[in-house]
C-alpha positions in Angstrom: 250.1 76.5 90.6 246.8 75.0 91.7 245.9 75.4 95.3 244.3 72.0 96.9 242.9 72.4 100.4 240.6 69.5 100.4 239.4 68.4 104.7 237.1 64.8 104.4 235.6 63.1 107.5 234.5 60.2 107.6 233.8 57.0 110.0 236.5 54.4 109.4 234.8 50.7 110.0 236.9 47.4 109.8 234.8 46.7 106.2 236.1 49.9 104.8 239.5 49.4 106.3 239.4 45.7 104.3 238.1 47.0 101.0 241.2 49.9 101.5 243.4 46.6 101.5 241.9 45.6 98.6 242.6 48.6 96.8 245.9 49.0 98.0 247.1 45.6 97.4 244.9 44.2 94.5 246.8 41.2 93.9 246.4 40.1 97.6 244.7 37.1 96.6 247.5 35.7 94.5 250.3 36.5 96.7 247.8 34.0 99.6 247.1 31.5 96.9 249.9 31.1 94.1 252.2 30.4 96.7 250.3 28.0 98.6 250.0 26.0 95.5 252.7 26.0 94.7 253.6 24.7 97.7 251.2 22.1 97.7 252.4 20.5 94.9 256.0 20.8 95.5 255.2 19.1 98.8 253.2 15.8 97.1 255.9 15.5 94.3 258.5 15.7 96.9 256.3 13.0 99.1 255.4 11.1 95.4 259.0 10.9 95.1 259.9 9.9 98.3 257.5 6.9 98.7 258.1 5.6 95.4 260.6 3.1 95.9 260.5 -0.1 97.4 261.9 1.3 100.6 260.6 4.9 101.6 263.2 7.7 101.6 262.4 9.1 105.4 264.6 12.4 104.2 262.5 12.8 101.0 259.2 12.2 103.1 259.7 14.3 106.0 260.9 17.3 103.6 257.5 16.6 101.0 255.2 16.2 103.8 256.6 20.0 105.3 256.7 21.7 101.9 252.9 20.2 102.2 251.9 21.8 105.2 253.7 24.7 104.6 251.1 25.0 101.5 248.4 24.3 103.7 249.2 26.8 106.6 250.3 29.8 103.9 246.6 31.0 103.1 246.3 31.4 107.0 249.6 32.6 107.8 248.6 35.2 105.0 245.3 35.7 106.5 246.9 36.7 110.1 249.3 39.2 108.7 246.7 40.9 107.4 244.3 40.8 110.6 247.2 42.0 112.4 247.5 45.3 109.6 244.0 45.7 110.0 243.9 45.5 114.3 243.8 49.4 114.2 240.6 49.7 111.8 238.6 46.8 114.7 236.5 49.3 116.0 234.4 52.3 113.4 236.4 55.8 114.4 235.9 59.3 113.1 238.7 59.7 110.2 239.9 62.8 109.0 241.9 63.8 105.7 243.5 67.0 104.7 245.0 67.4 101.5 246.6 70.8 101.1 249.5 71.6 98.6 251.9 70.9 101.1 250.7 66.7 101.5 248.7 64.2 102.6 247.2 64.2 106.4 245.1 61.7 108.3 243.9 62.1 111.5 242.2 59.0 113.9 241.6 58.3 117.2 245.3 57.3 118.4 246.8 57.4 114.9 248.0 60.5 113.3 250.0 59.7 109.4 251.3 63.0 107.7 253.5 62.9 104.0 254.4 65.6 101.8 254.0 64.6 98.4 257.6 64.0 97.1 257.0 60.8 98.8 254.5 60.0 96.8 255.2 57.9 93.2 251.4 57.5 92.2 247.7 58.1 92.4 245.0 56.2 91.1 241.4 55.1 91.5 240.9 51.6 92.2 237.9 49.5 93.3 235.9 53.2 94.3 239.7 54.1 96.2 242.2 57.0 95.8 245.1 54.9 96.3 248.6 57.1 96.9 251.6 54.7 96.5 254.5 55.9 98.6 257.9 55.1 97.0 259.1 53.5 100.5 256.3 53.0 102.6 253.2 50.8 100.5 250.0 52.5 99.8 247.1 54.5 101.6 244.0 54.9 100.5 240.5 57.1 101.1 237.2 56.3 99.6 236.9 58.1 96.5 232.8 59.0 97.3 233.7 61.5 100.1 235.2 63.9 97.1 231.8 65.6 95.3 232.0 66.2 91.6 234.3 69.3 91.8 236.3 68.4 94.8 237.6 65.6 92.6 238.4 67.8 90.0 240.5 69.7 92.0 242.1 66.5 93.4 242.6 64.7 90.0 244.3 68.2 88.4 246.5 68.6 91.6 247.5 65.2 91.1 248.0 65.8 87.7 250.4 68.8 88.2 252.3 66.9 90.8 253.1 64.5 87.6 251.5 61.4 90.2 248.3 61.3 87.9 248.6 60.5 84.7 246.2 62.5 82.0 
């Protein structure tokens, strides 16, 4: 059995906290867009509709011109729920990661996250990011540049051996 005991520290800023959401979620941008387009055009058939005969269907109108807005407000309403994930990450703090054999520990100013690593389903490297997808919980992620060449050796086999990397 390979023995990880792996300590990082780093200074967390809100632009690294954003580009961890990135990783993390990489189809952010089509869950804030698809839908809002969807929307949006739901909401001018349903108005197209409504306005089409020779006396306007108030119903039909008032129900377009909400599925309308609601396309026009999702991108922002999307937008806020993710400020409000990232309100933690508003000021730069001192961040620091342990990965031992036992799991995954990070340690911020106020915040404190621990999980073995039976919670964990996955690891990859996206967009410069270790990304470890909980089964339960979403996704956390560390900047991939604060491993040196053979500290990320010793990560990628661990997470090789715990069957969340795949060869």
């Amino acid at each position: 059995m390979l023995s990880v005991e792996i300590s990082l520290s780093f200074v967390a800023t809100p632009e690294l906290a954003k580009q961890s959401y990135r990783a993390c979620h990489p189809s952010a941008a089509v869950a804030r867009w698809l839908p809002a387009a969807i929307y949006v055009v739901l909401g001018l058939l349903a108005t197209a509709e409504a306005v089409r005969g020779t006396e306007p269907d108030p119903t039909g109108l008032g129900v377009g011109v909400l599925v309308l807005l609601l396309g026009i407000a999702w991108p922002a309403l999307h937008a806020r729920r993710v400020a409000r994930m990232l309100r933690p990450y508003a000021e730069p703090a001192p961040t620091r990661i342990v990965l031992t054999d036992a799991g995954y520990a990070v340690e911020a100013p106020g915040r404190t996250m621990t999980r073995v690593w039976a919670t964990f389903k996955s690891a990859a490297l996206v967009r410069g990011f270790w990304v470890l997808k909980t089964a339960s919980e979403g996704s956390v992620a560390f900047p991939a540049n604060l491993l040196d060449a053979t500290r990320t050796e010793v990560f990628r086999a661990a997470m090789r051996e715990k069957g969340l990397l795949t060869p």
